[in-house]
C-alpha positions as CSV (number, residue, x, y, z in Angstrom):
1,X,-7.4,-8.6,-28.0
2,X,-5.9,-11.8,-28.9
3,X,-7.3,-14.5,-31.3
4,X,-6.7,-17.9,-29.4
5,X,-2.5,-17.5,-30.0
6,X,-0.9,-14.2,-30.1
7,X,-1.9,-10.7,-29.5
8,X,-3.7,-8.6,-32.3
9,X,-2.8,-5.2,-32.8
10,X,-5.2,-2.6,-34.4
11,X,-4.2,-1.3,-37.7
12,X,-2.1,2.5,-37.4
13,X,-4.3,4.8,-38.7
14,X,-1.3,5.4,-41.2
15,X,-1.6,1.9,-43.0
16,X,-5.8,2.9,-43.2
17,X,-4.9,6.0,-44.5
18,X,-2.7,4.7,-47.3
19,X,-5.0,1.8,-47.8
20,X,-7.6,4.4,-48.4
21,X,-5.4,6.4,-50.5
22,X,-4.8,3.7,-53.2
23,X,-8.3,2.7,-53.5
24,X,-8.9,6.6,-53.9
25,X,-6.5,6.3,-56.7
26,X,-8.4,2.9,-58.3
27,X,-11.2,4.8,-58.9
28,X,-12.2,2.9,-62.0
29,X,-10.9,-0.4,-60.9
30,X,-11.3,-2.7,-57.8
31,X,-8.6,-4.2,-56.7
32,X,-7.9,-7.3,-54.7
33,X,-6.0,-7.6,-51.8
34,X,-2.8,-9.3,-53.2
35,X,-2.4,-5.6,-55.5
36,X,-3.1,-3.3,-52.9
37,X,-0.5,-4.9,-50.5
38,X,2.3,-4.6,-53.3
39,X,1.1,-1.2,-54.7
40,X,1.0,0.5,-50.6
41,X,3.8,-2.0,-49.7
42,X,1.6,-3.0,-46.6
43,X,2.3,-6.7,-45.5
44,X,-0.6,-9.1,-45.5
45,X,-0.1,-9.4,-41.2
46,X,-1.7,-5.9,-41.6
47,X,-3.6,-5.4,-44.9
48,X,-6.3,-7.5,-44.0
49,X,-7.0,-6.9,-40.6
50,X,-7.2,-2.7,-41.5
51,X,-9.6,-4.1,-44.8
52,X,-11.6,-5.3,-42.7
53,X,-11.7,-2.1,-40.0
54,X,-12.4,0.0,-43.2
55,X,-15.5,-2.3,-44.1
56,X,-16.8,-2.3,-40.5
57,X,-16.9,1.7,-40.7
58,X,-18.1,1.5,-44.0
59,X,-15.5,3.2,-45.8
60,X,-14.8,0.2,-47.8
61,X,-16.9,-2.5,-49.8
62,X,-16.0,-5.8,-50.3
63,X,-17.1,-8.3,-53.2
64,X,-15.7,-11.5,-54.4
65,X,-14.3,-11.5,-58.0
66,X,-16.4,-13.7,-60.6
67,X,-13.2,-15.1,-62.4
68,X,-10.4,-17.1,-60.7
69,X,-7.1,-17.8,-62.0
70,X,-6.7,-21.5,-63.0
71,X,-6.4,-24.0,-60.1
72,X,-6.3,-20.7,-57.6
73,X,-9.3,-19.2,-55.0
74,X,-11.0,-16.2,-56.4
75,X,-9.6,-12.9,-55.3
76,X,-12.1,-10.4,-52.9
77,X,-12.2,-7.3,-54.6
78,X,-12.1,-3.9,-52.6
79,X,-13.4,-0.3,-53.2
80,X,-14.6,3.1,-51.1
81,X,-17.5,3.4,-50.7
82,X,-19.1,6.5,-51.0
83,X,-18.6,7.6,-47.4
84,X,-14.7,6.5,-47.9
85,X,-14.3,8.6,-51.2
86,X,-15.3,11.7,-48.9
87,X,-12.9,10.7,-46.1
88,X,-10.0,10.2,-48.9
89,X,-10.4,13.8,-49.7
90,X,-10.4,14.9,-46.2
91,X,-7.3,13.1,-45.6
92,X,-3.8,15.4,-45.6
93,X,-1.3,14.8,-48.4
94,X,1.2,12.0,-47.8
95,X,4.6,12.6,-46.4
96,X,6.8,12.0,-49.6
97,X,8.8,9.1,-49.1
98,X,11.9,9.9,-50.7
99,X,13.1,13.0,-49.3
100,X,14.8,15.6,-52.0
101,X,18.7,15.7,-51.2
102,X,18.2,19.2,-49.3
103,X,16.0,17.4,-46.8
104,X,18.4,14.8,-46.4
105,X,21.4,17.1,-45.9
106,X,19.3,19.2,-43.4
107,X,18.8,15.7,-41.6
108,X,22.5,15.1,-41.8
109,X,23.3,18.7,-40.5
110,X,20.8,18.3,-37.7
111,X,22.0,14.6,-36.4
112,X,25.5,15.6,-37.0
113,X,25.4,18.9,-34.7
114,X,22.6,17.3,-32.4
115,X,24.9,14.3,-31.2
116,X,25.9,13.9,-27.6
């Protein structure tokens, strides 16, 4: 697909899955955009584009908030919808992104003796 200018890649199911994730996490709270891409460390490029995947399968609802910050747009506001709080839970757990210092030295071991 391409919008006029460059390619456009579908979102990895990974940045869904940690998009879902948070907002599994916010139960309470919906957040904008701007939070979710700092909290899941996602990049706007792809944030939005997966946002708006998740709302087309319905796992995600949308709303714009009723407050702005002064002189700045109003944010858009995500949450799961009921269908996306039952994926969330069906979802594995995350890889853990900082490996304990036995996996790293069984990653050192195994480059180290797998080198050609």
């Amino acid at each position: 697909m391409t919008d006029g200018r460059r390619p456009v890649f579908p979102p990895s199911p990974t940045c869904a899955d940690r998009i879902v994730r948070h907002l599994a996490e916010q139960r309470y709270r919906a957040p904008s955009g701007a939070s979710i891409s700092k909290a899941s460390g996602i990049g706007a490029g792809r944030l939005y584009p997966a946002l708006a995947d998740l709302e087309k399968r319905e796992l995600v609802r949308s709303r714009w908030d009723v407050a702005a910050a002064p002189g700045g747009p109003r944010p858009r506001l995500y949450a799961l919808t009921d269908l996306g709080a039952r994926h969330a839970r069906s979802l594995p757990p995350p890889i853990p992104q900082n490996p304990s210092p036995w996996a790293r030295l069984g990653r050192l071991l195994f480059d180290l003796f797998t080198r050609r």
